[in-house]
Phi, psi and omega in degrees: 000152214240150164242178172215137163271159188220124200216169172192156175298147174222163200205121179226343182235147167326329197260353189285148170262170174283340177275316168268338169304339176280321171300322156322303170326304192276338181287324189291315189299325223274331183301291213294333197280313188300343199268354188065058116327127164307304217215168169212130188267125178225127158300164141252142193207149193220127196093354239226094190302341212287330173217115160272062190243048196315323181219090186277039160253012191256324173282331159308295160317315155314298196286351189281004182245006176249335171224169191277297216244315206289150180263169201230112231204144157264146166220085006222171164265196206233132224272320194264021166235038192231135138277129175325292212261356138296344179264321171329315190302281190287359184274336169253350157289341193252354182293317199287310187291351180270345182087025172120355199245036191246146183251134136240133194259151171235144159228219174262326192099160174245327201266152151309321179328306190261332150343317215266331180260352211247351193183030190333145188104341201258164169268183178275305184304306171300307176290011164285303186293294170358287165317296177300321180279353177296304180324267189336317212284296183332285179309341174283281148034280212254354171280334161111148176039062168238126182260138216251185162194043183240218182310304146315246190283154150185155192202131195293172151005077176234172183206132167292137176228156297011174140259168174301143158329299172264197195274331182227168153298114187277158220221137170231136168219130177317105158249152183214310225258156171275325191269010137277334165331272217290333157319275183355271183298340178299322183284004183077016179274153166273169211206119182266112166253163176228091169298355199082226125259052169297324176085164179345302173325287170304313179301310190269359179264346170302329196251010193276301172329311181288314194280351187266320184292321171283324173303325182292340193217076166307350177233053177230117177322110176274118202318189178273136196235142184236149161206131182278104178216156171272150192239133188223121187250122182249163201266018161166173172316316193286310178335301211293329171308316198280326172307314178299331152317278191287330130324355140292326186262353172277327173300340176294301198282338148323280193321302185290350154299276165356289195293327179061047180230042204238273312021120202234145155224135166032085160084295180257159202250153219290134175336107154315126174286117162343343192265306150350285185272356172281349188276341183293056175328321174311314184258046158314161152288334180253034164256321153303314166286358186281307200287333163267182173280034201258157187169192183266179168298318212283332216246339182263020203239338166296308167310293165331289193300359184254302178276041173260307191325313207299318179135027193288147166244352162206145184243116185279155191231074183301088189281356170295144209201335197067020167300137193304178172291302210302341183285320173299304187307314182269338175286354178263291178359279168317001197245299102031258180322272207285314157262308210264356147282357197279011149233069138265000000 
């Protein structure tokens, strides 16, 4: 099992700049490319300090001028705020600038928040359809001189320009539903799952999802299945306590991103109250630690080793947490140092 880290700028207090979070940014990809990381992941995400990624191929492109080895992957931009042959486009100008190392994951999006600014009207469901009709169109694309006629888009004879370094980009698509799996392994795509803080349970019913999706279509090579979690490998007991804390209180602000009935000023959304997140029962703390990855080396290297069984083929290191850097930096170090030789 291959690992990845999946990061993104997060903004959680008013006084921090943007400028040193990208810098943070680039200190966390340059530790995972020493550490023999595969890959590093960047979203798209708007409006929204909670995630900061208006475009992760602009981060991308940076960082592919910082490092050598490591692939540089979005995970994911969001498929119905693209027209195909701009992203064909610019996914293969950045394909040139990584020298060959870009993944791209797509997806449908999740939050309303941004349904409501980047494309009022649309839904989960169209942009699911959307994503789909996108996917086929990239690869014609970069395959050169093709023309669409479809739900979405149409368009006469284009061809992407630039083209990729090789003839396509290898393509990830965010999955959850079995008939995206089975889109998925049908396109030749590789496939980023996520439980959330769902817990095991989900993890292995994902991947029940994933095998089923290769079983519909046996005479297709079966991509790479990724599973996406956050993770915190901690220096002693009181660390692993104090990470459950805080990664309790980042899913409270996931949820309440989520639900989108909140107050947003410039970006951040209005402060949860202690009364507030204790009422999320679903994000306990010691309900987050049952459901994440959080633990000592020994206790994250176990967990790891049940889904290496299940048949995950990269395990993503979800480091966003509104956690202070340093606590991220030594908790992926350790992660680094302590887990990722008991697989080599």
């Amino acid at each position: 099992m291959k690992f990845s880290l999946f990061v993104h700028m997060e903004r959680y207090r008013a006084d921090q700049t943007h400028a040193e979070l990208f810098d943070e940014l680039e200190q966390l990809v340059r530790i995972a490319e020493e550490g023999g990381m595969e890959t590093a992941w960047i979203g798209e995400h708007h409006g929204m300090e909670f995630t900061i990624a208006p475009n992760p191929l602009i981060n991308i492109a940076y960082l592919a001028s910082k490092t050598s080895r490591i692939r540089l992957g979005t995970g994911t931009v969001i498929a119905p705020f693209w027209h195909p042959i701009r992203l064909a486009g610019e996914a293969a100008l950045t394909d040139i600038a990584t020298g060959g190392r870009l993944d791209l994951g797509v997806a449908r999006g999740a939050y309303a928040f941004e349904y409501e600014r980047m494309m009022p009207g649309l839904d989960a469901w169209t942009a699911g359809q959307r994503m789909r009709e996108m996917v086929p169109v990239l690869k014609k694309l970069w395959a050169g001189d093709y023309a669409h006629e479809g739900t979405f888009w149409q368009f006469p004879k284009t061809t992407s320009v630039p083209k990729p370094i090789g003839s396509e980009i290898p393509l990830w698509l965010a999955a959850r539903d079995p008939n995206s799996h089975a889109f998925a392994v049908e396109h030749g795509c590789n496939v980023q799952v996520t439980p959330l803080a769902s817990g095991d349970e989900e993890v292995q019913s994902l991947m029940d999802r994933f095998n089923a999706g290769c079983a519909q279509h046996p005479d297709v090579p079966r991509p790479q299945v990724m599973l996406l979690m956050h993770t915190y490998v901690a220096a002693d007991e009181a660390d692993t306590t104090q990470a459950d804390h805080e990664l309790s209180r980042f899913y409270c602000y996931f949820g309440a991103w989520f639900k989108n009935q909140r107050p947003i000023e410039n970006g951040l959304i209005q402060e949860l109250s202690d009364a507030e997140m204790a009422e999320m029962t679903m994000y306990a703390p010691e309900t987050v630690h049952r459901n994440l990855v959080i633990g000592q080396p020994d206790e994250v290297i176990a967990r790891l080793k049940n889904y290496e069984a299940m048949g995950y083929d990269q395990y993503s290191f979800w480091i966003d947490s509104l956690m202070p850097f340093e606590r991220k930096k030594a908790s992926l170090e350790r992660f680094i140092r302590d887990v990722m030789p008991a697989f080599s």
